[in-house]
N, C-alpha and C positions, 0 to 999 in steps of 0.2 A: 443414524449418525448422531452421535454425540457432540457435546456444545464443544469441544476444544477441538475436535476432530472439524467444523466448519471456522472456527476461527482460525486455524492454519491455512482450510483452503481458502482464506478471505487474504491469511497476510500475503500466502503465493502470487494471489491474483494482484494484488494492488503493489505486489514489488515486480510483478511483470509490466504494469502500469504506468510504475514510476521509473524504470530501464528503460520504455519505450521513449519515455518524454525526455530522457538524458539525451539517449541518440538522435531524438529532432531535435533535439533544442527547445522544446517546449519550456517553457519557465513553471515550475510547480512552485515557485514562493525562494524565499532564501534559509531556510529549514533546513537542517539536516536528513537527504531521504527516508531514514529512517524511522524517524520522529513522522514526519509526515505518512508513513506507511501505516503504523502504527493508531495514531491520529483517525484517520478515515476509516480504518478497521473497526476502532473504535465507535466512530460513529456510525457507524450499521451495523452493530451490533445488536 
């Protein structure tokens, strides 16, 4: 696997992360989900 090939599965995963916590209501910050998807990809990178 190539580097951009797991950095897509990083952003899938953590926009599945960030959809779950819309529908509870979990509060992830007042960020743009995106920016925040992003963001945390980033950092485990």
């Amino acid at each position: 696997m190539g580097v951009r090939t797991l950095r897509r599965l990083l952003i899938i995963g953590f926009t599945a992360v960030v959809r779950w916590a819309k529908r509870k209501d979990v509060p992830y910050g007042f960020k743009p989900p995106m920016l925040v998807i992003v963001g945390a990809q980033d950092r485990t990178h």
